[in-house]
Structure formats: structure tokens, C-alpha cells
MDTraj code that builds the backbone (N, CA, C; nanometers):
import mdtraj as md
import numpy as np

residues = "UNK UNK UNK UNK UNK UNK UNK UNK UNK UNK UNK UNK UNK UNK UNK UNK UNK UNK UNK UNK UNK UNK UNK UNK UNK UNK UNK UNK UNK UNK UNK UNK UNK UNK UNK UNK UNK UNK UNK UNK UNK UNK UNK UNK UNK UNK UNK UNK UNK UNK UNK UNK UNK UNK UNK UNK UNK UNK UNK UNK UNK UNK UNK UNK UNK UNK UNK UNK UNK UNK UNK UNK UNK UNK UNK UNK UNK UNK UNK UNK UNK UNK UNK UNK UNK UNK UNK UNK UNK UNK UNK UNK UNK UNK UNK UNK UNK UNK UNK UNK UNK UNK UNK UNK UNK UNK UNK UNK UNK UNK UNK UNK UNK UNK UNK UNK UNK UNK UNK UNK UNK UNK UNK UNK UNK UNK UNK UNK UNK UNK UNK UNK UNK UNK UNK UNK UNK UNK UNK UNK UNK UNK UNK UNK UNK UNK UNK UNK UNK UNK UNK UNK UNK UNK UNK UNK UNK UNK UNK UNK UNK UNK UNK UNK UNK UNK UNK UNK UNK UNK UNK UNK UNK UNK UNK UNK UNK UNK UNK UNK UNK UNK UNK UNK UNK UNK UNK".split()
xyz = np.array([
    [-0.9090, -0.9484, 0.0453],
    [-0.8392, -0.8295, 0.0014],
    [-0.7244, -0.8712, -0.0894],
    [-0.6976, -0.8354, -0.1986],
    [-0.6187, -0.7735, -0.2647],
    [-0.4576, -0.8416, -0.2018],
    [-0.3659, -0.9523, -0.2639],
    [-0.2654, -0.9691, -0.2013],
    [-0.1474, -0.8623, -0.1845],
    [-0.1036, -0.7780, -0.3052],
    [-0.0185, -0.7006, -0.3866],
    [-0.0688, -0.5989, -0.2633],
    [-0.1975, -0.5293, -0.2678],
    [-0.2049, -0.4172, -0.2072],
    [-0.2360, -0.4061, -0.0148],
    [-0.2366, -0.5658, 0.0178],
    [-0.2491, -0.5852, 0.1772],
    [-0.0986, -0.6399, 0.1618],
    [0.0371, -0.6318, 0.1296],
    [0.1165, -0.5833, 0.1669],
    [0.1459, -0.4729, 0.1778],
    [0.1220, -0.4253, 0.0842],
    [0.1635, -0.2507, 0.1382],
    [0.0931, -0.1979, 0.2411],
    [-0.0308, -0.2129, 0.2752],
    [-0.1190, -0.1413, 0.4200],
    [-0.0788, -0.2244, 0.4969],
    [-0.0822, -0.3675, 0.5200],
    [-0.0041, -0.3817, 0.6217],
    [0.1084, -0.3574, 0.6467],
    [0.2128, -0.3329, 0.6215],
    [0.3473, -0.2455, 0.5989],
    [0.3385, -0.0969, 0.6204],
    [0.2408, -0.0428, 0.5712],
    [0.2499, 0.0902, 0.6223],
    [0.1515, 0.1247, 0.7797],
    [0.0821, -0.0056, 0.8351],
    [0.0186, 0.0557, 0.9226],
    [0.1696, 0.0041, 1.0468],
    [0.2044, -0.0824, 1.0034],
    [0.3286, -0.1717, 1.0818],
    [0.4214, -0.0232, 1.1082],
    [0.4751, 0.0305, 1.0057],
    [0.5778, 0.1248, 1.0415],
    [0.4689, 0.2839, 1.1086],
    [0.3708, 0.2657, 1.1747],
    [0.3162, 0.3284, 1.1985],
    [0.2884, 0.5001, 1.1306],
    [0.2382, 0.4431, 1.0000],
    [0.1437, 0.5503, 0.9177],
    [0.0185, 0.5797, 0.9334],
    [-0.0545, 0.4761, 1.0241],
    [-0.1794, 0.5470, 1.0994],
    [-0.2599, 0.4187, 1.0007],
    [-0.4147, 0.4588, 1.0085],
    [-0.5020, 0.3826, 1.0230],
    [-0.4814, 0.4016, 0.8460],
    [-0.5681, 0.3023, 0.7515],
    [-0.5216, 0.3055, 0.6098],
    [-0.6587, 0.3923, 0.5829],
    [-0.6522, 0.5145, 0.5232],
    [-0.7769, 0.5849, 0.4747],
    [-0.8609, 0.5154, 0.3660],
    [-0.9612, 0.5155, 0.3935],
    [-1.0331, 0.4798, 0.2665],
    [-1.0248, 0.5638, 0.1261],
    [-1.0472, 0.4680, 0.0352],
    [-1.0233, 0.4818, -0.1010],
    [-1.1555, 0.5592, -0.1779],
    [-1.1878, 0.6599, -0.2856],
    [-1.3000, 0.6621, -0.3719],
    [-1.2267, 0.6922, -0.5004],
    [-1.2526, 0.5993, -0.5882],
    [-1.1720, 0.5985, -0.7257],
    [-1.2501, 0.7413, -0.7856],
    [-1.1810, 0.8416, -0.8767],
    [-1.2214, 0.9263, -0.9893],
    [-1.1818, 0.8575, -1.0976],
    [-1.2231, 0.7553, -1.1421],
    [-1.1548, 0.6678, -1.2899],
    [-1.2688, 0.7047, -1.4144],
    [-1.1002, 0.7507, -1.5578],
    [-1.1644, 0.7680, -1.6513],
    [-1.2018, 0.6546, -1.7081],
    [-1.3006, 0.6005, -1.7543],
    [-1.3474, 0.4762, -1.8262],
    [-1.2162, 0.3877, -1.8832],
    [-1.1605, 0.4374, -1.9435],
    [-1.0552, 0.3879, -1.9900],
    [-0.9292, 0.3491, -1.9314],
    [-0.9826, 0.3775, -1.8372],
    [-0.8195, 0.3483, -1.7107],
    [-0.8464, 0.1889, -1.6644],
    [-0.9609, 0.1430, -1.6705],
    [-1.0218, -0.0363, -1.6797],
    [-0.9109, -0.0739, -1.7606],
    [-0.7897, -0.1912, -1.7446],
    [-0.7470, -0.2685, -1.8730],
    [-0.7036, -0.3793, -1.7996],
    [-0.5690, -0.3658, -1.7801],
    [-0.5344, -0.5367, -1.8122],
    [-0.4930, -0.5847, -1.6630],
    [-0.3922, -0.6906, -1.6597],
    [-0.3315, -0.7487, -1.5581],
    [-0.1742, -0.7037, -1.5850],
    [-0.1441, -0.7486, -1.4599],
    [0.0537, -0.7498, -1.4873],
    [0.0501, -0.8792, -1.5389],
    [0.1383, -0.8223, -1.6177],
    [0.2516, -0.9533, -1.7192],
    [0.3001, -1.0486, -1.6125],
    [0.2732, -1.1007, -1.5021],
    [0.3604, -1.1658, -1.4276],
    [0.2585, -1.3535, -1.3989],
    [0.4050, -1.4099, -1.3685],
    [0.2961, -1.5270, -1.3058],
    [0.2830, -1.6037, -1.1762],
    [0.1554, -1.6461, -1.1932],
    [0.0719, -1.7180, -1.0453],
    [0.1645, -1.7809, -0.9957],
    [0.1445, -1.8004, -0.8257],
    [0.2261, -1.8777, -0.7802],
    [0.2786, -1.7849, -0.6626],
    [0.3969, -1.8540, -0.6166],
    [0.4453, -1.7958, -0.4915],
    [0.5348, -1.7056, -0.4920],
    [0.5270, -1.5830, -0.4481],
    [0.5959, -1.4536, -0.4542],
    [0.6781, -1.4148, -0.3096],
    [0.8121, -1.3859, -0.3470],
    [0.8636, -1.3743, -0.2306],
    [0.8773, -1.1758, -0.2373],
    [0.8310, -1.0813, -0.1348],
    [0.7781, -0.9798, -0.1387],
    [0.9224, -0.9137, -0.0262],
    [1.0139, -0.8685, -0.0587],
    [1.0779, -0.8079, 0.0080],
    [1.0188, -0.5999, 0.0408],
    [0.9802, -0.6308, 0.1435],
    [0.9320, -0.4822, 0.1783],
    [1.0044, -0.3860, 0.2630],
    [1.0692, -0.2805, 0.1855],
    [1.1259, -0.1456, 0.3213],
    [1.0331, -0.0402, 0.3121],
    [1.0516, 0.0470, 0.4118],
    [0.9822, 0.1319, 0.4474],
    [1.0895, 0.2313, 0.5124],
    [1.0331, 0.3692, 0.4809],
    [1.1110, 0.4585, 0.5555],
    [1.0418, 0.5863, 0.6418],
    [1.0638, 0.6408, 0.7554],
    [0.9271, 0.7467, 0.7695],
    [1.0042, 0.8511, 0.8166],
    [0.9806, 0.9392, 0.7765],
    [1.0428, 1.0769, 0.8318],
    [0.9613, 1.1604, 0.8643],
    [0.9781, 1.1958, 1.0155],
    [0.8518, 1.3260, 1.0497],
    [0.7589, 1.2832, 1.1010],
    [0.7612, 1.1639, 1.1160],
    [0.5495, 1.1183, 1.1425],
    [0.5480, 1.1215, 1.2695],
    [0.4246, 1.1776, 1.2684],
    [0.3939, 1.1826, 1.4388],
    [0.2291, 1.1661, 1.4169],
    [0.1306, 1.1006, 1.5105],
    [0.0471, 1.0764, 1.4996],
    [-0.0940, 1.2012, 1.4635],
    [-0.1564, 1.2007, 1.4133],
    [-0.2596, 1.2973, 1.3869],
    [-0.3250, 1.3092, 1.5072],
    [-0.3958, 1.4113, 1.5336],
    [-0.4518, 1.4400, 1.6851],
    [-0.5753, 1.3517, 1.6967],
    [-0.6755, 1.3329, 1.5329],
    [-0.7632, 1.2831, 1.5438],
    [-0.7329, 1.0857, 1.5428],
    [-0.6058, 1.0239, 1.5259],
    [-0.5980, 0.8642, 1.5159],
    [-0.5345, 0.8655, 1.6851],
    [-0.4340, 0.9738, 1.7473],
    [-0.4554, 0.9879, 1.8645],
    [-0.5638, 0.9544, 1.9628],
    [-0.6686, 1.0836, 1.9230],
    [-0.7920, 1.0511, 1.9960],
    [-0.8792, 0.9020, 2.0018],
    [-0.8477, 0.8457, 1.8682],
    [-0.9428, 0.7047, 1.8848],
    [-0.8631, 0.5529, 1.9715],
    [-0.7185, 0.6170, 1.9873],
    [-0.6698, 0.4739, 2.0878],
    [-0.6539, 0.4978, 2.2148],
    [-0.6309, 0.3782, 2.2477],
    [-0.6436, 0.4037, 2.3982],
    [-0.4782, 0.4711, 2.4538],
    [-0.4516, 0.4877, 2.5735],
    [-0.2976, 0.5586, 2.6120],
    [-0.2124, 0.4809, 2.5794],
    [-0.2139, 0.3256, 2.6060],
    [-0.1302, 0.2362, 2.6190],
    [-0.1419, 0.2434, 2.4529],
    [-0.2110, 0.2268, 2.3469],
    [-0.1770, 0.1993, 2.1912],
    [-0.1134, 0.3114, 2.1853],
    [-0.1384, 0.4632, 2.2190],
    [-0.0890, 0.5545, 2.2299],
    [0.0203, 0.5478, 2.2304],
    [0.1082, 0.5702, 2.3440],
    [0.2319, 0.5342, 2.3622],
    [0.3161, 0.4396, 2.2701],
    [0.2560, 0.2526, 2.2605],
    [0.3693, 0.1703, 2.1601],
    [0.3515, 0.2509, 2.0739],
    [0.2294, 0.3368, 1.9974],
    [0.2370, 0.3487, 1.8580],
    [0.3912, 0.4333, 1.8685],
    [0.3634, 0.5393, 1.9813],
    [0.4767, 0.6955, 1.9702],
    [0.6177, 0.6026, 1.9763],
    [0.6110, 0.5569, 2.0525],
    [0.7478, 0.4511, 2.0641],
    [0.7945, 0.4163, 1.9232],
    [0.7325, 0.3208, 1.8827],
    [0.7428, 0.2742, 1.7681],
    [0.7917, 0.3589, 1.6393],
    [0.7300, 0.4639, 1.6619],
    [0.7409, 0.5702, 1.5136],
    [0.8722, 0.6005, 1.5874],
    [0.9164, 0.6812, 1.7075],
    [1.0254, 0.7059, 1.7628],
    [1.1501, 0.6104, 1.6877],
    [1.1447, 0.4706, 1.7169],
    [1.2695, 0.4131, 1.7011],
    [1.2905, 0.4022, 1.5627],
    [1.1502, 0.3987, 1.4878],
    [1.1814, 0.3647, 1.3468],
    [1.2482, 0.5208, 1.2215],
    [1.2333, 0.6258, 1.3304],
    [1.2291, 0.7513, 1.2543],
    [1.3389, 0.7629, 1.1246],
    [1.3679, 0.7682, 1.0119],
    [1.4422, 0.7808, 0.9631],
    [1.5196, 0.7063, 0.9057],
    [1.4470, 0.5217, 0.9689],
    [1.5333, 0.4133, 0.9226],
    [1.4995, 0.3225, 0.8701],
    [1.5410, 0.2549, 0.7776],
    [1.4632, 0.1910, 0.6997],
    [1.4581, 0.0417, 0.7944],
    [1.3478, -0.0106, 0.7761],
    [1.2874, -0.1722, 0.8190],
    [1.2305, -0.2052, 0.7224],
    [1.3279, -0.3407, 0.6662],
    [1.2929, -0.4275, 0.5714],
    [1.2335, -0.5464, 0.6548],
    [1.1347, -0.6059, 0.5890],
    [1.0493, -0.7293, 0.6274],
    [1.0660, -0.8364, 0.4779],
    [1.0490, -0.9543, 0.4422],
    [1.0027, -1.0291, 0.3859],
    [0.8459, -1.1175, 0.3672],
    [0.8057, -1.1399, 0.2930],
    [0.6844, -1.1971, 0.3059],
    [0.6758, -1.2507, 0.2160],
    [0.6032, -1.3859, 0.2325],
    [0.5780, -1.4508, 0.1077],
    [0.3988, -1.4833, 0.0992],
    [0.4298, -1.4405, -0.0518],
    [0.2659, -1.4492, -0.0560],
    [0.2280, -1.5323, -0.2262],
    [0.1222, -1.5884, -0.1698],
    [0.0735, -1.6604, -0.3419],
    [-0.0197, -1.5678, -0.4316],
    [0.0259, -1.5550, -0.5085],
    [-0.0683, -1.4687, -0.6204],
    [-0.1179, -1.5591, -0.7407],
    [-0.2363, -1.5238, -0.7465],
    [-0.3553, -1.6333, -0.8769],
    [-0.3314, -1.4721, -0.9705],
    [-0.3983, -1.5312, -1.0874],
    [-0.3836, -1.4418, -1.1764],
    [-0.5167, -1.3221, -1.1224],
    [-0.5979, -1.3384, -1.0581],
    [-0.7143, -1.2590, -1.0435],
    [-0.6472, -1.1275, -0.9118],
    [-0.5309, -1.1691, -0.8212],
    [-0.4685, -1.1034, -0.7439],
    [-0.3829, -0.9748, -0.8273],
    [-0.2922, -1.0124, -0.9987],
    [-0.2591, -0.8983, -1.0376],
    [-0.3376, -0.8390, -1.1591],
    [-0.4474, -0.8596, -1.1144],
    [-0.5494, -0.7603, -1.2147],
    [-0.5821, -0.6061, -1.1930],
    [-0.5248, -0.5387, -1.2748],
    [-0.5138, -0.3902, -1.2126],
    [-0.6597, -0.3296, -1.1794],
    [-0.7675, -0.3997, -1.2474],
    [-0.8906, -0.3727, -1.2216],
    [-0.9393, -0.3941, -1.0680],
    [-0.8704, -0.4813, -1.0647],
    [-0.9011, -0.5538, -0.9067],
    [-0.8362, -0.4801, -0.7750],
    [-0.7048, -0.4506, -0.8163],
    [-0.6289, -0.3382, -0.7520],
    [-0.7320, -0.1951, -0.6992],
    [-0.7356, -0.1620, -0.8305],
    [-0.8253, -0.0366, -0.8260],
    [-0.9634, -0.0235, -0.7346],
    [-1.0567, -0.1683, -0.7703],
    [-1.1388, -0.1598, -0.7054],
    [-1.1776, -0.2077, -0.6085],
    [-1.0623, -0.2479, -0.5137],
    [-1.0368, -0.3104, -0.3648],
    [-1.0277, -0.1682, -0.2785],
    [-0.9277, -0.0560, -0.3959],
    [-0.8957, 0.0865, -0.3163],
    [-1.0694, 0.1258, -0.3117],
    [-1.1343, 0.0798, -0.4169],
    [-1.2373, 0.1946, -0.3987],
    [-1.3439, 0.1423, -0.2863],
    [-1.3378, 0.0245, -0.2536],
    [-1.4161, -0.0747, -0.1610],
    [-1.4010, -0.0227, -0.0526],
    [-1.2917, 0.0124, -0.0329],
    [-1.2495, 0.0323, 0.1093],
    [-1.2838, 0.1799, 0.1766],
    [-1.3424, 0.2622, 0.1126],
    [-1.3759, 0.3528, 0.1535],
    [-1.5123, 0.3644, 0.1785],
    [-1.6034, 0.2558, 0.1869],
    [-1.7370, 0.2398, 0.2612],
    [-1.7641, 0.2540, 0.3762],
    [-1.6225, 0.2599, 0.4697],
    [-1.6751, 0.2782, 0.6176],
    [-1.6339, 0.3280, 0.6654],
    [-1.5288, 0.4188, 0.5851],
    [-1.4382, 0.4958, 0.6232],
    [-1.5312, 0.6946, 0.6130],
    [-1.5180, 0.7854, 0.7255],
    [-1.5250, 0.9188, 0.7346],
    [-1.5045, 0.9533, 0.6050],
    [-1.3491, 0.9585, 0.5934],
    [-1.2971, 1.0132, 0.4856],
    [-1.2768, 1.0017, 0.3782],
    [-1.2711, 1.0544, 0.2620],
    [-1.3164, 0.9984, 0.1252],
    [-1.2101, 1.0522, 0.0709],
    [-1.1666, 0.9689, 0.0150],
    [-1.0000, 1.0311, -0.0173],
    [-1.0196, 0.9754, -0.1781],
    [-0.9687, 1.0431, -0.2886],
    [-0.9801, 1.0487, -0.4482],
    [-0.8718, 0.9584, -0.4968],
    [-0.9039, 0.8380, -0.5417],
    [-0.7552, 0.8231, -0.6560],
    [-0.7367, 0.7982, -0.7972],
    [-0.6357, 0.8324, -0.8342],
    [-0.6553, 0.8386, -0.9976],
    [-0.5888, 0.7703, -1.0582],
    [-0.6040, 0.7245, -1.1409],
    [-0.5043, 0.6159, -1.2409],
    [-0.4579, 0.7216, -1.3281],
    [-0.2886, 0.7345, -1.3323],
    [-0.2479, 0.8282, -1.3827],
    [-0.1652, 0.7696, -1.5224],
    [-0.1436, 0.6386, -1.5126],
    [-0.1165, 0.5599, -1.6425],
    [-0.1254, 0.4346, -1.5860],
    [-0.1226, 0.3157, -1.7053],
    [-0.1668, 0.1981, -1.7059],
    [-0.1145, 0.1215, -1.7872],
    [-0.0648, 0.0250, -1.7816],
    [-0.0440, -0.0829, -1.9212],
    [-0.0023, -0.2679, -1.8337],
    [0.0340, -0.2951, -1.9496],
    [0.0746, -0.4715, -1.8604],
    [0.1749, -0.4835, -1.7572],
    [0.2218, -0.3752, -1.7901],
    [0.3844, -0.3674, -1.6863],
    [0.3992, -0.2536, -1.5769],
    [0.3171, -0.1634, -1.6156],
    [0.2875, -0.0884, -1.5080],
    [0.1609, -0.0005, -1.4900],
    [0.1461, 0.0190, -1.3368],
    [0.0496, 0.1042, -1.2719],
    [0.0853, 0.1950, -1.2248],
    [0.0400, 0.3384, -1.2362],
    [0.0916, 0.4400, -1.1315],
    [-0.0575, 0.5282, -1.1235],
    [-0.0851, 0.5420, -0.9729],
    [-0.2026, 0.5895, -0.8861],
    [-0.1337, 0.7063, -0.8120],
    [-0.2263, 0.7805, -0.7907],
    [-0.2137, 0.8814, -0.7332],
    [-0.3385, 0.8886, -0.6522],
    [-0.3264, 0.9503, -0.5042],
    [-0.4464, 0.9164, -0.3893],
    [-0.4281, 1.0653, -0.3334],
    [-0.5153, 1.0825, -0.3083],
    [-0.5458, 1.2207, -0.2488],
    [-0.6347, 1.2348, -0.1421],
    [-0.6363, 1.2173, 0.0067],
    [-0.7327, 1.2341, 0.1255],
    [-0.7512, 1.4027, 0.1775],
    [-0.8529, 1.4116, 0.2214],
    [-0.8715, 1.5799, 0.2444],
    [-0.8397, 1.5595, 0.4105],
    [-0.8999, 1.6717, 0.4645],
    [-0.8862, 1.6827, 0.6010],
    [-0.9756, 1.5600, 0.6794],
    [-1.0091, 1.5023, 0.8009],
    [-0.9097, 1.5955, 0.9001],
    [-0.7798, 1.5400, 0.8853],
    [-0.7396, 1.4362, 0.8067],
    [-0.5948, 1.3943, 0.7963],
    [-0.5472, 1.3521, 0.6691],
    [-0.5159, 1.5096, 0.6149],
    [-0.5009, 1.5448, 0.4691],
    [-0.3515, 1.4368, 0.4210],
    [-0.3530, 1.3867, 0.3124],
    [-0.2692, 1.3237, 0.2145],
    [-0.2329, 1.3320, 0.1203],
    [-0.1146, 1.3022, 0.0585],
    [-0.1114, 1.2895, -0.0780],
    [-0.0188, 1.1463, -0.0790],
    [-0.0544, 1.0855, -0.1809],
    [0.0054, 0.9506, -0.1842],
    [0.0220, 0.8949, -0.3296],
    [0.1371, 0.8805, -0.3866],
    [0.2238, 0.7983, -0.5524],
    [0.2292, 0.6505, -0.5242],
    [0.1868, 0.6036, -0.5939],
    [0.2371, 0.3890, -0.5638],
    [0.2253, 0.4068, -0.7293],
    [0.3747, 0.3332, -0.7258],
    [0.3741, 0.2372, -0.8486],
    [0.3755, 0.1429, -0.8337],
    [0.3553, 0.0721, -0.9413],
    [0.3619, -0.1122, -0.9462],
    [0.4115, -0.1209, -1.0939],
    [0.5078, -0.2310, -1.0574],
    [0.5865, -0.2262, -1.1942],
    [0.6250, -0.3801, -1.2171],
    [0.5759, -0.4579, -1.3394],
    [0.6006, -0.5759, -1.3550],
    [0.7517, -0.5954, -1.4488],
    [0.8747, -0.6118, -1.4310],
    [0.9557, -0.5970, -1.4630],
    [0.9904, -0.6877, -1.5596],
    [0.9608, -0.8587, -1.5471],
    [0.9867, -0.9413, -1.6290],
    [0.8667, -1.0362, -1.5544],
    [0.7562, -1.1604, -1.6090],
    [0.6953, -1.2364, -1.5864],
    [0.7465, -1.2677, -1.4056],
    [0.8737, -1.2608, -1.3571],
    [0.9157, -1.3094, -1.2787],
    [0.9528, -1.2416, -1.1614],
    [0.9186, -1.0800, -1.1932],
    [0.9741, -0.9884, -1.0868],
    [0.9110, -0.8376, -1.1173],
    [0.8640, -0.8004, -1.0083],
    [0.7814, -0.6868, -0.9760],
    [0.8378, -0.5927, -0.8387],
    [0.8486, -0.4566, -0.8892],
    [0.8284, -0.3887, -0.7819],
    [0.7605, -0.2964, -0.7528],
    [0.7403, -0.2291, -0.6638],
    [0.6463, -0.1169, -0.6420],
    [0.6983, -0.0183, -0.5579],
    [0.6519, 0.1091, -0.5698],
    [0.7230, 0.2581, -0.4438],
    [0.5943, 0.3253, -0.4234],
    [0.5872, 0.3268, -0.2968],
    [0.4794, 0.4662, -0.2522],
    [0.5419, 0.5629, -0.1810],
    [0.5255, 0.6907, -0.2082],
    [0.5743, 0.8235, -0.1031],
    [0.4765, 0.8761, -0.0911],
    [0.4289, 0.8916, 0.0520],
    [0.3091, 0.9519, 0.0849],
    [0.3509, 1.0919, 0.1689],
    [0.2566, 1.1860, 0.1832],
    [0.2821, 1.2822, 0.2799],
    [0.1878, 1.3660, 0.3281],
    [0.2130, 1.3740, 0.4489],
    [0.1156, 1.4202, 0.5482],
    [0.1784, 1.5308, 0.6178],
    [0.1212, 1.6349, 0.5494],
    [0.1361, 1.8024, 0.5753],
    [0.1048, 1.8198, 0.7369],
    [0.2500, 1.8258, 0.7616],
    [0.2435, 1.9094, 0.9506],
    [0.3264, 1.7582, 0.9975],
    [0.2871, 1.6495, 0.9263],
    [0.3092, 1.5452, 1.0013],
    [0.4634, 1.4238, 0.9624],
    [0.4722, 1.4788, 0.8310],
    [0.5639, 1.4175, 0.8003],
    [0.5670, 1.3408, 0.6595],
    [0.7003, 1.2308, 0.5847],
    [0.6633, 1.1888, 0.4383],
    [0.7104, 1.0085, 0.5347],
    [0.6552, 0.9796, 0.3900],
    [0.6949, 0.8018, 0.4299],
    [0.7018, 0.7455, 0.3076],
    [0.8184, 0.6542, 0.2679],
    [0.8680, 0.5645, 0.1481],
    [0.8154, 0.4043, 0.1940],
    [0.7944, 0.3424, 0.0788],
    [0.7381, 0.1952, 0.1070],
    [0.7928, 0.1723, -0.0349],
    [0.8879, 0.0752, -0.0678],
    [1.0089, -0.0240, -0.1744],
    [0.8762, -0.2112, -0.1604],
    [0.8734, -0.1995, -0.2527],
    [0.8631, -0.3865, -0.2413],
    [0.9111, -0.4164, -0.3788],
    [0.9879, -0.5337, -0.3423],
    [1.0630, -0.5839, -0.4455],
    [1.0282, -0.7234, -0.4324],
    [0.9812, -0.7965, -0.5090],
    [0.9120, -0.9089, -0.5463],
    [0.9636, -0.9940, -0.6771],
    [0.9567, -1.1352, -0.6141],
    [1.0504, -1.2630, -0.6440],
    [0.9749, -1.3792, -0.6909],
    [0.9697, -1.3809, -0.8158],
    [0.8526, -1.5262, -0.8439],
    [0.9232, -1.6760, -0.8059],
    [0.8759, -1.7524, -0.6875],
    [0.9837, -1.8813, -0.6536],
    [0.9504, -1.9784, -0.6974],
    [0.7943, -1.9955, -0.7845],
    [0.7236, -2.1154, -0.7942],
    [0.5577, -2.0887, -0.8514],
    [0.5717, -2.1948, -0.9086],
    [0.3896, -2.2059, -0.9528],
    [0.3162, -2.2915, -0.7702],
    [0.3704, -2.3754, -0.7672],
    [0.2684, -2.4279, -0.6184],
    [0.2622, -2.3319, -0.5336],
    [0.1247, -2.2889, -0.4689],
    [0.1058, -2.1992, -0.3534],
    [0.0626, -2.3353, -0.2033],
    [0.1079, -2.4560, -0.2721],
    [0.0877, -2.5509, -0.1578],
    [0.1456, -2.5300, -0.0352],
    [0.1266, -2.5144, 0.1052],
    [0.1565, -2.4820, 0.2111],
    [0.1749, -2.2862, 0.2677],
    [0.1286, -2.2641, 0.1679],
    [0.1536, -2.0771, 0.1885],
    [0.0057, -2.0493, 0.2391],
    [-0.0005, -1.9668, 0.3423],
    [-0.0838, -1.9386, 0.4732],
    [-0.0879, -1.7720, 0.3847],
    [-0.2766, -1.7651, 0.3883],
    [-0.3205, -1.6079, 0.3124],
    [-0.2930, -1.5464, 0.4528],
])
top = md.Topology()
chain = top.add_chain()
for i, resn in enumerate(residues, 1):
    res = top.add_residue(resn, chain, resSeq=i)
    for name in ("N", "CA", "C"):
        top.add_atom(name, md.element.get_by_symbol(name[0]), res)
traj = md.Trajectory(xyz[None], top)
């Protein structure tokens, strides 16, 4: 998977946003282009998150057991309203910021997934991406991520997602180029 975009799902399933919906791209032909301007090597990924409102859907409810039940409610409980920053460091090859690759990791992922949720490439270029995701019922969405290559050396990205009845959620990564060697960095 996708380094750039398995921080953000792992980050958003962490601050408990629920299970990650699967992806089905609506892409106009032309939304295919380039990579971020940035380079390979080891990326230091500072990630916050913020959630307001979330409470679990009746149907990601129904599929855990009481005990996941509960840490999850816990969890969303303490985090309500506050931001939790994490760090992570991750190595990126040039084939990791290919927006093509981005795109079609989202659309992969909706093979085994119920729900078929739409996303669109709403602009594109070397320096930035901005998607727009759309899931229907039973656990309707709307979801913005940018990705923004700022200088060869630094990237960030924002998603605000929201889930009608249930609540909105912010996800910040701010990203740090430290090095060309990915020697000793664990995928």
C-alpha cells in the first residue's frame, strides 16, 4: 500500500474514524499525470488529527465484538475534540509519490469492500493533489484530502471528512525530507 496514503488510514482508523471505506475512482482521463516534486528517501511525517462528534455507526458497531466496542467508545470519548499528534517516519521511492499510484491504491481498495464510495480528482499538478471522496449509505461520507508538495523537501496534506448524524474529523500531516538512505527504516 501506498506510503503517503497508509499514513493517513492508519491515523484515521487510530483516532477512531471507523473502518477505512473502500475507494471507486470516477476519473476524467486526464486527471492521470505526474508525481510530487519531492524527493526519495526518508520522510519524517508529523500527523494530527482532530474529531468532533464521532460516535460509532450502528452498522461498524454491529461487526465488533463488546470489548472492541467499548475501547473503541472509550477511545473516541477521550480523544473528542483534541488534537493527537503522532510522528512517523517513513521512506518514500519515487513510485510512492506518484499521484497515479495514489489514486489507484484508493480505487483498489474498494474490491472487498460493501460500499462503493466515488472519488474525484478535483485538480492536479506536481505540487498538488486535491480529491474529493464521497461514500453513500449505510455509512454515508463526504471526505477533502489535499496533498501539497511545498518545496522538493516538504509536503503537507489536510483531510476533513464528515459523517452526517455522526460527526466531522481533521487529519494535518506535515512532512520532513531527512535523507536519501531509507537504510534501517521498518515499512
Amino acid at each position: 500500500m501506498h506510503k503517503m496514503h497508509l499514513v493517513l488510514v492508519h491515523t484515521m482508523v487510530r483516532v477512531g474514524l471507523g473502518a477505512v471505506v473502500a475507494l471507486v475512482a470516477t476519473l476524467v482521463p486526464s486527471a492521470y499525470a505526474e508525481s510530487f516534486n519531492v524527493k526519495p528517501g526518508v520522510w519524517d511525517m508529523t500527523v494530527t488529527t482532530i474529531a468532533s462528534g464521532m460516535g460509532l455507526s450502528p452498522e461498524m458497531a454491529a461487526k465488533m465484538t463488546p470489548q472492541q466496542r467499548a475501547h473503541m467508545e472509550q477511545m473516541m470519548k477521550a480523544r473528542k475534540g483534541k488534537p493527537h499528534t503522532a510522528i512517523v517516519q517513513s521512506c518514500l521511492t519515487p513510485d510512492d509519490v506518484s499521484q497515479n499510484r495514489i489514486v489507484k491504491e484508493m480505487e483498489d481498495e474498494d474490491e472487498d469492500s460493501e460500499v462503493h464510495c466515488k472519488i474525484k480528482v478535483i485538480s492536479k499538478s506536481s505540487s498538488k493533489l486535491l480529491l474529493e471522496k464521497i461514500c453513500p449509505a449505510p455509512a454515508p461520507s463526504t471526505t477533502r484530502f489535499t496533498i501539497e508538495a511545498k518545496t522538493p523537501e516538504s509536503m503537507v496534506a489536510t483531510g476533513n471528512r464528515s459523517h452526517p448524524g455522526l460527526g466531522t474529523s481533521h487529519i494535518e500531516i506535515k512532512g520532513r525530507w531527512t535523507g536519501a538512505s531509507c537504510e534501517g527504516i521498518e515499512e
